[in-house]
LUMVONU-825285 format. One record per residue (C-alpha): residue number from 1; residue in one letter; x, y, z. Coordinates in steps of 0.02 Angstrom, whole numbers, plus 32768, in hexadecimal, padded with zeros to 4 digits. Layout:
REM LUMVONU-825285
(atom NUM, a, (X, Y, Z))
...
This chain:
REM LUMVONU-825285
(atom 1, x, (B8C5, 77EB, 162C))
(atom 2, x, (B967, 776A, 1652))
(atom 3, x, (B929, 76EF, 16DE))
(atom 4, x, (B9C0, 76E6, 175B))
(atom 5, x, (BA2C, 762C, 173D))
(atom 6, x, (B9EC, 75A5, 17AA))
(atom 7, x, (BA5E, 751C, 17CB))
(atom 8, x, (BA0D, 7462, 1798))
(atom 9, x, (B9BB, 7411, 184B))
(atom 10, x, (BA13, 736F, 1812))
(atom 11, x, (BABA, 7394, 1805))
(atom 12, x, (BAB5, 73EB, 1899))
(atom 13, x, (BA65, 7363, 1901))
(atom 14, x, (BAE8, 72FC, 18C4))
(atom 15, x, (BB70, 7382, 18FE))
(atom 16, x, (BB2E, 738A, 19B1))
(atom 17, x, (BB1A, 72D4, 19BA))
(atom 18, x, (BBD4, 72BB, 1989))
(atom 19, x, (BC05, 733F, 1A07))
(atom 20, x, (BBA8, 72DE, 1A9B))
(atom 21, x, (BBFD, 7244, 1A6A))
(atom 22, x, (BCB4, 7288, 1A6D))
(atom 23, x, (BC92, 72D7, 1B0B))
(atom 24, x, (BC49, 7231, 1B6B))
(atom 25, x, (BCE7, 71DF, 1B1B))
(atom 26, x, (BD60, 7264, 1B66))
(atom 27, x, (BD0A, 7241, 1C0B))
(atom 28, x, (BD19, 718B, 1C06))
(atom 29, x, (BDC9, 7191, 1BD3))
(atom 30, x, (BDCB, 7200, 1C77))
(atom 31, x, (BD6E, 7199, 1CD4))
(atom 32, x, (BDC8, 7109, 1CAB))
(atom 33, x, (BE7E, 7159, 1C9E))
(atom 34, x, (BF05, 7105, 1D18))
(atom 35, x, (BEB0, 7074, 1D51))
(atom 36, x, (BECE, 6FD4, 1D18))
(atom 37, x, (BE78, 6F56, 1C9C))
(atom 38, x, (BE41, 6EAF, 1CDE))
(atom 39, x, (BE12, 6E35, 1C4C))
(atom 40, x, (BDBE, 6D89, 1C81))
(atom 41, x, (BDD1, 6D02, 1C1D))
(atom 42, x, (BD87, 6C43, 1C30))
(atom 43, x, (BDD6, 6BAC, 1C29))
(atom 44, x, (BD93, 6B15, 1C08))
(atom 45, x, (BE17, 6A8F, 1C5A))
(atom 46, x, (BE0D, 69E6, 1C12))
(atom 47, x, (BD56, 6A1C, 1BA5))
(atom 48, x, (BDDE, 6A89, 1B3A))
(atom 49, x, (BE0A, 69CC, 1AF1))
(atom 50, x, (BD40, 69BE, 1AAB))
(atom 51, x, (BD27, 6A71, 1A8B))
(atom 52, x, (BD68, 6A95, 19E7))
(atom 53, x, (BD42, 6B54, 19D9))
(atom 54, x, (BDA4, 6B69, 1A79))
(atom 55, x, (BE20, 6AFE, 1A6A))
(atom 56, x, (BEF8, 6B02, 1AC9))
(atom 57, x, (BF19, 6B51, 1A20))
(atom 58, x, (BE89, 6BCC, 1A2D))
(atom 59, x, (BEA8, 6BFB, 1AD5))
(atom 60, x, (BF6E, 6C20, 1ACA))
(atom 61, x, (BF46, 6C8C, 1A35))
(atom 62, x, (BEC5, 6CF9, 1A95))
(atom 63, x, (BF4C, 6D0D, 1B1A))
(atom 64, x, (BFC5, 6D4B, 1AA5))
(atom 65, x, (BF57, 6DBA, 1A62))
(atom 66, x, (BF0B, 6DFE, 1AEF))
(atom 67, x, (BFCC, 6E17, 1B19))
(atom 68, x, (BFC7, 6E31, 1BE1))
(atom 69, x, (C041, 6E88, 1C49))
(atom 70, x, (C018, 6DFC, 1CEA))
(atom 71, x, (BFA1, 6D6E, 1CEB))
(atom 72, x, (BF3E, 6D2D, 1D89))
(atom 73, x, (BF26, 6C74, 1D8C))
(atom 74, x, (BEC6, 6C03, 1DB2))
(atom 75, x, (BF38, 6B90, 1E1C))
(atom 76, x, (BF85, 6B81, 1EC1))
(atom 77, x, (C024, 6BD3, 1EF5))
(atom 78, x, (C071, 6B2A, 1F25))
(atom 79, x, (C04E, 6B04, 1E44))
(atom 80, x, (C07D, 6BA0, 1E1B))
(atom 81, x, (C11F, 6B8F, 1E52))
(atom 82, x, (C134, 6AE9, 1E14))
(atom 83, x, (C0D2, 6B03, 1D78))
(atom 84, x, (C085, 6A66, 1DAB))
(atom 85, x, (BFAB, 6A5C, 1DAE))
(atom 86, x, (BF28, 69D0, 1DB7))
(atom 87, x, (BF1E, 6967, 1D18))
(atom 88, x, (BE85, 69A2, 1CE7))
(atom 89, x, (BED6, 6A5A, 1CC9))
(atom 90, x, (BF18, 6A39, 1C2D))
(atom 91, x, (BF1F, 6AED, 1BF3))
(atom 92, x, (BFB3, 6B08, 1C76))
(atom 93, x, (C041, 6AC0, 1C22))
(atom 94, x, (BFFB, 6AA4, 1B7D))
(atom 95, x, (BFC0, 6B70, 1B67))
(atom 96, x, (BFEA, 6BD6, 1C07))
(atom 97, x, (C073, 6B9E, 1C51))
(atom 98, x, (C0EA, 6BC4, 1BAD))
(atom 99, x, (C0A0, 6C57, 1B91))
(atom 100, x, (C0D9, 6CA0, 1C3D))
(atom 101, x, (C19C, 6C4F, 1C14))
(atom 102, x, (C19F, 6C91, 1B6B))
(atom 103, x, (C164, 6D42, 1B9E))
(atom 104, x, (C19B, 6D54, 1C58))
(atom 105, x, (C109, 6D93, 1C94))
(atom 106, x, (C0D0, 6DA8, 1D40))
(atom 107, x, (C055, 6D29, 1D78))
(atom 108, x, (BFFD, 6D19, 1E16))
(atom 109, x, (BF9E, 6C8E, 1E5B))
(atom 110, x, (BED5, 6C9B, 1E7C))
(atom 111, x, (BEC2, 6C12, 1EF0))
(atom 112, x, (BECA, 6C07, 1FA5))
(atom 113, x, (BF6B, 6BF2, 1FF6))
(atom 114, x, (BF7B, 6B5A, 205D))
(atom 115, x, (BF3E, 6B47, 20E7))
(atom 116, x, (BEA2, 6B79, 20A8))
(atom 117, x, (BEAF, 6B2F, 2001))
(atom 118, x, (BE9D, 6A81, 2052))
(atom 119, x, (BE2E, 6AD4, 20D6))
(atom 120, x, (BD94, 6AFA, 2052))
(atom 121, x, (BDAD, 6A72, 1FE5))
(atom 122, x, (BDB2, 69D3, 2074))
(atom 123, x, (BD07, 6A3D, 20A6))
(atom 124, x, (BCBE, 6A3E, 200A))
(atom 125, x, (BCE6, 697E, 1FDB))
(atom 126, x, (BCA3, 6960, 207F))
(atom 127, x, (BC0D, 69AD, 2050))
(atom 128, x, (BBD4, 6965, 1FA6))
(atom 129, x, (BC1B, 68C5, 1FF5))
(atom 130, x, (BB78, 68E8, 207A))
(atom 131, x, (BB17, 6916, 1FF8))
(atom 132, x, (BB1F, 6883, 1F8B))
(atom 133, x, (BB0F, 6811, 202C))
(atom 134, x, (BA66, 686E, 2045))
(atom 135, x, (BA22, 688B, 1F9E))
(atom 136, x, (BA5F, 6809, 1F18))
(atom 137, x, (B9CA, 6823, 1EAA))
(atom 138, x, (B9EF, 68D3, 1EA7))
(atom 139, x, (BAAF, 68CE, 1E92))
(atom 140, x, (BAA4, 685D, 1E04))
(atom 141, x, (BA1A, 68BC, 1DAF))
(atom 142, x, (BA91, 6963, 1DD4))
(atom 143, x, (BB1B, 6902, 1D88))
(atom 144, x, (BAA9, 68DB, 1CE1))
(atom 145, x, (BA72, 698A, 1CDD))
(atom 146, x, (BB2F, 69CE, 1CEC))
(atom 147, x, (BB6A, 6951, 1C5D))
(atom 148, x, (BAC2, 6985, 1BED))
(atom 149, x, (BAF8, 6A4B, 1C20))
(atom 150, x, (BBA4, 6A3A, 1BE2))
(atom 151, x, (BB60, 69E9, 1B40))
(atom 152, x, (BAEB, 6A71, 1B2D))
(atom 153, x, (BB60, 6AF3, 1B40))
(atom 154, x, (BBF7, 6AA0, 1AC8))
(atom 155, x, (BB53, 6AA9, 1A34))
(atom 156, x, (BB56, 6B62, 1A5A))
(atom 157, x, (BC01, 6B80, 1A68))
(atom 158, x, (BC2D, 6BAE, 19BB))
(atom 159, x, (BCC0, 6C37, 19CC))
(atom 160, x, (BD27, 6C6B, 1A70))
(atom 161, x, (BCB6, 6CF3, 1A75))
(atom 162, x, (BC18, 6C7E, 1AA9))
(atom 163, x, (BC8B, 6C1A, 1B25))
(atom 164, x, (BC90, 6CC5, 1B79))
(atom 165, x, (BC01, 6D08, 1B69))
(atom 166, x, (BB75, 6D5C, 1BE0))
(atom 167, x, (BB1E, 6CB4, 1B8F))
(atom 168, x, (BB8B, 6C48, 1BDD))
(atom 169, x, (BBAC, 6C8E, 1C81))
(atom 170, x, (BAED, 6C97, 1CBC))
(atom 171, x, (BAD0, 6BE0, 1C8B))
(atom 172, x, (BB63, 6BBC, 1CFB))
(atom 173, x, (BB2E, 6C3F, 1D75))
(atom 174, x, (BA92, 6BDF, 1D8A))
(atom 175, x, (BAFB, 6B35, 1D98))
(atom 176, x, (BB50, 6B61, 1E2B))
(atom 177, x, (BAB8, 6BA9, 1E76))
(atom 178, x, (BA63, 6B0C, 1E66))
(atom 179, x, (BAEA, 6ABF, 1EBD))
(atom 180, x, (BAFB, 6B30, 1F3F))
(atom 181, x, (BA5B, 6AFF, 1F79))
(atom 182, x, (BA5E, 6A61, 1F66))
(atom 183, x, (BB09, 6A23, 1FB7))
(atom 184, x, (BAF0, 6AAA, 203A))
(atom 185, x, (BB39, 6B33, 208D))
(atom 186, x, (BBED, 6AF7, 2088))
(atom 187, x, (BBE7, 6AF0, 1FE2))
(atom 188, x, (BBA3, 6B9F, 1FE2))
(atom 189, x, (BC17, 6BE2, 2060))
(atom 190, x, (BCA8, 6B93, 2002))
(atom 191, x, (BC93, 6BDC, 1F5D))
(atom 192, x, (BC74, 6C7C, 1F97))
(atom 193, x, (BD21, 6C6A, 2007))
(atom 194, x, (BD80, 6C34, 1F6C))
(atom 195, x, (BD38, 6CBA, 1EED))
(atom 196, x, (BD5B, 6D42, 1F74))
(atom 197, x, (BE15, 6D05, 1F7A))
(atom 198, x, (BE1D, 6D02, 1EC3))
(atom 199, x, (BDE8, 6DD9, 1EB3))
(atom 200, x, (BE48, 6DEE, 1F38))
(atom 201, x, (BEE7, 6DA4, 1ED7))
(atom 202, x, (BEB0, 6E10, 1E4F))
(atom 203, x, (BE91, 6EA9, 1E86))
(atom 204, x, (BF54, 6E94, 1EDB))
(atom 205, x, (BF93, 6E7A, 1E21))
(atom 206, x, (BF2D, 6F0B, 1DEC))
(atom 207, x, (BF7D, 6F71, 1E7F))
(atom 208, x, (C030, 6F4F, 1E5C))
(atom 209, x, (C022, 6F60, 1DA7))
(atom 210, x, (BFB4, 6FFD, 1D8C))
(atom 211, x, (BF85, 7042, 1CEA))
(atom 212, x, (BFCA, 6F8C, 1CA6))
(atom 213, x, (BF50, 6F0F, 1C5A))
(atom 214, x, (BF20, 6E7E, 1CCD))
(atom 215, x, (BEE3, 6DDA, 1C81))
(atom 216, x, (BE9C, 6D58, 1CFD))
(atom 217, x, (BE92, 6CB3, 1CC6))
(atom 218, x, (BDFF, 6C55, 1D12))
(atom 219, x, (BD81, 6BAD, 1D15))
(atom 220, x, (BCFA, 6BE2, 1CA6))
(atom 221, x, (BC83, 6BAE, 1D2B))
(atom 222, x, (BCC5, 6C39, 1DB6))
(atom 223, x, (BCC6, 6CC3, 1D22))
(atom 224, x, (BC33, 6D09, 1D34))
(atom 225, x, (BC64, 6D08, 1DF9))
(atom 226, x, (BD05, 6D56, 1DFC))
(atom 227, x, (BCC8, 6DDA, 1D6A))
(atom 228, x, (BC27, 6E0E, 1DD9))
(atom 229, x, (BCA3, 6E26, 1E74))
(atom 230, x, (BD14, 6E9A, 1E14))
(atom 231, x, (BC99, 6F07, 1DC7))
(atom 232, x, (BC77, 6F39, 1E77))
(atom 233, x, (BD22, 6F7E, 1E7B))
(atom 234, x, (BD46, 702D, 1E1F))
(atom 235, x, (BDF1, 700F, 1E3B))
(atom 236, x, (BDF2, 6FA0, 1D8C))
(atom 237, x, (BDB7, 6FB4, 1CFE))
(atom 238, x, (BD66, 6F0B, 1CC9))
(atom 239, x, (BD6A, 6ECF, 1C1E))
(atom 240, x, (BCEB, 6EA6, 1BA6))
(atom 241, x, (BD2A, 6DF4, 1B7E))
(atom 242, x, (BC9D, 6DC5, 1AEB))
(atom 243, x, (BC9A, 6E5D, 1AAF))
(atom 244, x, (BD59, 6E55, 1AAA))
(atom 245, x, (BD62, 6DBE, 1A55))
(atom 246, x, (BCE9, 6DE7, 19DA))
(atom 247, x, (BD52, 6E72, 1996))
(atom 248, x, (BDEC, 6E10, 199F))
């Protein structure tokens, strides 16, 4: 007697499985359709000098390539409009700042507007100033351990990838929560000002360019920071930035 055909369990297991997968892509294509892409990328200010794998060159090509439609920055408005920073920003008008003349490409600026720009940071001088007037054994042992960190982290640096990694951005994490509680509240309360003026910035980009790709240029040690705020905000879509630049 002729046994009915049985299809092989393997193949169709396979079949299914392939199914499932188009279908969780369709929804987060739909999920994700419409709303704009932040990407977060660190810079490294005057450390780009002594970090070869990450170096102006490095960082101007990873701009190009990740090709934005508007850039947030991390500057005042007062340099933005006179393309003018602090000397130790060297990626500004070395890497940045030509890229957003060549390209003409909206940029927006992160940092607080005066008055509060001067506002938090007079506060916050004011408060390491107290702190190292109260603790100088512990301000120059932060100050070794800060120095050590850096070295640390430049030995385990060895593509953009690692400079952006999740690596990277908990061992800073930790940094500024160490400092936090020892400088004190103001120190606290003044980060937490700053970083909230930076999403805010953002998620105004994001808003008048929707759908468009949004690349926010920032300190590397206020990354992990700004990229915590934004994933609270379904608005954006926030980028994978290691993963990104592993591909790439």
């Amino acid at each position: 007697m002729k046994q009915s055909p049985v299809l092989p369990v393997v193949p169709v297991i396979l079949l299914l499985g392939m199914l499932l997968l188009a279908g969780a892509l369709q929804a987060q294509q739909a999920k994700t359709a419409g709303r704009t892409e932040v990407f977060v990328l660190a810079t490294l200010y005057k450390r780009h000098a002594t970090t070869p794998v990450y170096n102006l060159d490095t960082l101007q090509r990873i701009i190009r390539s990740i090709n934005p439609d508007v850039l947030v920055l991390d500057v005042s408005p007062k340099e933005l409009e006179a393309q003018e920073v602090h000397a130790s920003k060297i990626e500004y008008p070395a890497a940045i700042f030509p890229f957003i003349n060549s390209s003409k490409r909206p940029a927006y600026a992160a940092e607080p507007a005066e008055p509060m720009f001067t506002e938090i940071v007079n506060e916050v001088i004011a408060a390491w100033k107290d702190f190292r007037a109260a603790q100088p054994g512990a301000a120059d042992m932060l100050d070794r351990y800060n120095t050590a960190l850096y070295g640390l982290l430049r030995s385990a640096w060895h593509a953009p990838a690692d400079v952006n990694s999740a690596v990277t951005d908990e061992v800073l994490a930790g940094k500024r929560a160490l400092e936090d509680r020892l400088v004190g509240p103001v120190e606290a309360d003044g980060q937490r000002r700053w970083i909230a003026n930076i999403v805010q910035v953002t998620l105004q980009a994001a808003g008048e360019h929707p759908g468009k790709r949004v690349l926010v240029l920032m300190g590397v040690e206020n990354c992990h920071s700004v990229k915590a705020a934004l994933a609270q905000h379904p608005e954006v879509v926030l980028a994978d930035m290691e993963a990104w630049l592993r591909s790439h």
